[in-house]
C-alpha positions, 0 to 999 in steps of 0.5 A: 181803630180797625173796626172804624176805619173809613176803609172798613166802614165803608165796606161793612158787610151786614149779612140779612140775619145781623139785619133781621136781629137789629129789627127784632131788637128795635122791636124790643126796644118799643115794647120797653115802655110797656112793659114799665106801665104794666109790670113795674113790681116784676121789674123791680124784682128783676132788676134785684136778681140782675144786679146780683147775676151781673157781679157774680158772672162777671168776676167769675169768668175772670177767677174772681170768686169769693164765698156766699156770705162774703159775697153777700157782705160786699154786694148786697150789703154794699160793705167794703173788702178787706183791703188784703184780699184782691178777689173782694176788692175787684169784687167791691170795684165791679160793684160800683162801676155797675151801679154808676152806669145804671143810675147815670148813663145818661149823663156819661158819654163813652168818652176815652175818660169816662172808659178810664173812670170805669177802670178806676172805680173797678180797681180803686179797692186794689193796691195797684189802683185803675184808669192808667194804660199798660206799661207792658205787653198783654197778648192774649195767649193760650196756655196748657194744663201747666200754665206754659204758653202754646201759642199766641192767639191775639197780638195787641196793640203794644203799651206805646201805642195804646193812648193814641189807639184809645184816643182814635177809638173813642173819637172814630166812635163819636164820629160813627154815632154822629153821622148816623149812617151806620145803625147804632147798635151795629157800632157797640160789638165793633167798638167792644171787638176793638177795645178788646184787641188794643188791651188797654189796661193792665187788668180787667180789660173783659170786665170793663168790656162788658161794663161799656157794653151795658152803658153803649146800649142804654145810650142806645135807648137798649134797657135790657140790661137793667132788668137781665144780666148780660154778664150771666148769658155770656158766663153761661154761654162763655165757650161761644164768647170765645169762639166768635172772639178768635174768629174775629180776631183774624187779621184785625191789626190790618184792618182784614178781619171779619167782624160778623162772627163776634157781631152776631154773638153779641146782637145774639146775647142782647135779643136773648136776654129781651127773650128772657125778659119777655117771657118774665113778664108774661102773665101765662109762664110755662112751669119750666120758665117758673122754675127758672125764675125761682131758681135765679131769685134763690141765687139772687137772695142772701146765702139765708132766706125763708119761702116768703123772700121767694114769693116776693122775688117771684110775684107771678109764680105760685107758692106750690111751684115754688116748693117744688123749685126749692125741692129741686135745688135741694135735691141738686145739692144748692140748698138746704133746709135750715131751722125748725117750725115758725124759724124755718127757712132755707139755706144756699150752699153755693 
């Protein structure tokens, strides 16, 4: 679509800072192999907090939200929902649509099909099912306190015209990644920026987003995503999201728009989340990188767990940080104590 025009790809502005992040990204991307050498339990431990992280964001930003022990059923128990209750079922869905690009991206190109497998599997456990394009019309609108719509930010691509704009996407796609004359992390936020303004499907258009955003950048040699939730840096900084969006969104069914503000948002979210990364795996962690490790293992553990969970969680952390980091949560409400003597453990509360 837009985005990969010849017209607009020929003129792609990429300003020094958009370069400056591909080159740190390329940099992180080197020192991937590393750290799997020489830290593969604190990856093991990250990619369990990721996975869940993941789910969780996700299917918030979209309203989807399901109390602590049935989410602990559905995802980390891998139990399937009630099928009369729709926030468990799309629950069930992103599940499973993020576990298949995590065992198989290599094995799936993003191809128009492979973006409708994703959509199925996300809403297969929904009465309305997935992977069939919009019968009616989907802008992106804003709507007041009472649910009436103020105005409409974004028109897209009308439900007769969405097979042939999906069709083109996916094959400019091709096309940009085999020429080669584009860096290829550039194409993931234009390709993402274009699938959202087309709208394809009738629901879950952001969370299929997100999910073909993880596949294009472990294709990409980009394996962040495996060990630090994306989904959770963009629920945490959700109004930026947003912003960049509608910044980009100007002008773009003529091919006018300006893609660098939701580009540097996205290249933006991947370098933090190798930051993050980073600093996980750094033996010298400050106390307040400790806690923060602790607090996203908590989170990432069964709505019951007991200190031993947590040190298994948090290898480099100590026993007494730790402590102190359960101390904290309980003292902000996400935790309680729960049992006595050698029963004891904790309880989450949200």
């Amino acid at each position: 679509m837009t985005s990969f025009a010849p017209s607009f790809l020929t003129h792609l502005v990429v300003p020094p800072r958009l370069l400056r992040m591909v080159a740190a990204l390329t940099e992180y991307r080197g020192k991937q192999s590393l750290w799997a050498q020489t830290k593969p339990e604190v990856l093991k431990r990250l990619r369990q907090v990721a996975v869940i992280e993941s789910v969780e964001s996700s299917s918030r930003m979209e309203n989807v939200e399901v109390g602590p022990h049935t989410f602990d059923r559905i995802v980390r128990n891998a139990a399937d929902p009630e099928t009369t209750d729709r926030s468990q079922a799309e629950l069930a869905g992103y599940r499973d649509a993020l576990a298949l690009i995590h065992q198989n991206a290599a094995d799936m190109p993003p191809t128009e099909n492979v973006v409708r497998q994703l959509h199925g599997m996300l809403m297969r456990f929904t009465a309305a099912g997935g992977g069939t394009y919009k019968l009616a019309t989907n802008d992106i609108v804003e709507k007041d306190a009472t649910g009436a719509i103020m105005r409409v930010r974004l028109r897209t691509v009308t439900p007769a015209l969405t097979a042939a704009a999906m069709t083109e996407l996916h094959e400019a796609l091709a096309r940009a990644l085999d020429e080669g004359e584009i860096e290829p992390v550039l194409l993931v936020p234009l390709y993402v920026h274009d699938f959202l303004c087309i709208h394809p499907f009738p629901d879950g258009n952001g969370r299929v987003a997100r999910l073909v955003t993880l596949l294009l950048l472990y294709r990409m040699g980009y394996e962040v995503g495996r060990y630090v939730s994306l989904e959770r840096l963009i629920e945490d900084s959700k109004a930026t999201y947003y912003d960049s969006l509608a910044l980009s969104d100007v002008r773009w069914a003529d091919g006018g728009h300006n893609h660098v503000p939701f580009t540097e948002y996205l290249l933006g979210t991947v370098l933090a989340a190798y930051r993050e990364l980073e600093e996980s795996t750094a033996i010298d962690l400050d106390h307040g990188a400790r806690t923060r490790m602790v607090e996203r293992a908590v989170m990432a553990l069964p709505a019951r767990f007991r200190l031993s969970d947590v040190e298994k969680m948090c290898p480099l952390v100590g026993r007494d940080t730790i402590r102190s980091a359960l101390g904290k949560l309980k003292h902000d409400g996400k935790i309680v104590s729960d049992g006595r003597g050698r029963a004891a453990g904790w309880r989450r509360l949200a």
